[in-house]
Structure formats: structure tokens, C-alpha cells
C-alpha positions, 0 to 999 in steps of 0.5 A: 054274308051278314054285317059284321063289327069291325073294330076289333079286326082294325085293331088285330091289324094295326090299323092306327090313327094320328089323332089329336086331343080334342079331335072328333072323328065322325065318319069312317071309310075303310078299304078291306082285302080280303083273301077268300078261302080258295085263294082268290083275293077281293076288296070290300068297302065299309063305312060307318053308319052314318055316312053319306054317299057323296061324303064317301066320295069325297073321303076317297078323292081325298085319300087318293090325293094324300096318298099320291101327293102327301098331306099338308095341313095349311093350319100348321104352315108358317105364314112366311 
């Protein structure tokens, strides 16, 4: 199987974002099922060019993190 552009699948998926202006995305992790033609169903992981592998380690900690426990930004908090 060669490499394969994915942006145009994201976006045929709806795969959005909740970016801010100014916002400067540099890395990406994404987590793809996959349902092969005899029905069997697989996962593969692509990441952008430029990402290390303890950053992708990291990333995945995080979004296990967000997803079980929700996001808070401190910035946003009221400070009392």
C-alpha cells in the first residue's frame, strides 16, 4: 500500500477543528478505521511529516485524557 494525501478524505468525513484566528496548527495525529473489502475492520495511524515520535506519544496520552475526562483550558478559568 503506497502513502496517500489525506486531507480531502478528512474533509469527505467531516473531520473539523475548533481552531481559533491566529491559531497555528504544526502537528497532526490521526486515527483512521479502516473496513477492508472482505469486511474485516482495521485501524491505522498517520501523522504529519514533521512529527516526532514522542511527540506522537504525547499527543495520544493527551487525547486519551481529553476524551475520558473533558478539556479545560486554564487560560480561559476565572481566576476566582
Amino acid at each position: 500500500m503506497a502513502d496517500q494525501q489525506i486531507g480531502q478524505l478528512l474533509d469527505t468525513l467531516g473531520v473539523t477543528a475548533d481552531l481559533d484566528d491566529g491559531d497555528l496548527p504544526v502537528d497532526a495525529l490521526v486515527l483512521i478505521k479502516i473496513v477492508k473489502p472482505d469486511g474485516t475492520i482495521s485501524f491505522i495511524k498517520a501523522t504529519s511529516e514533521s512529527l516526532d515520535w514522542i511527540t506522537s506519544l504525547g499527543m495520544l496520552t493527551a487525547a486519551l485524557h481529553i476524551e475520558n475526562n473533558g478539556y479545560v483550558n486554564v487560560a480561559d478559568e476565572d481566576d476566582g
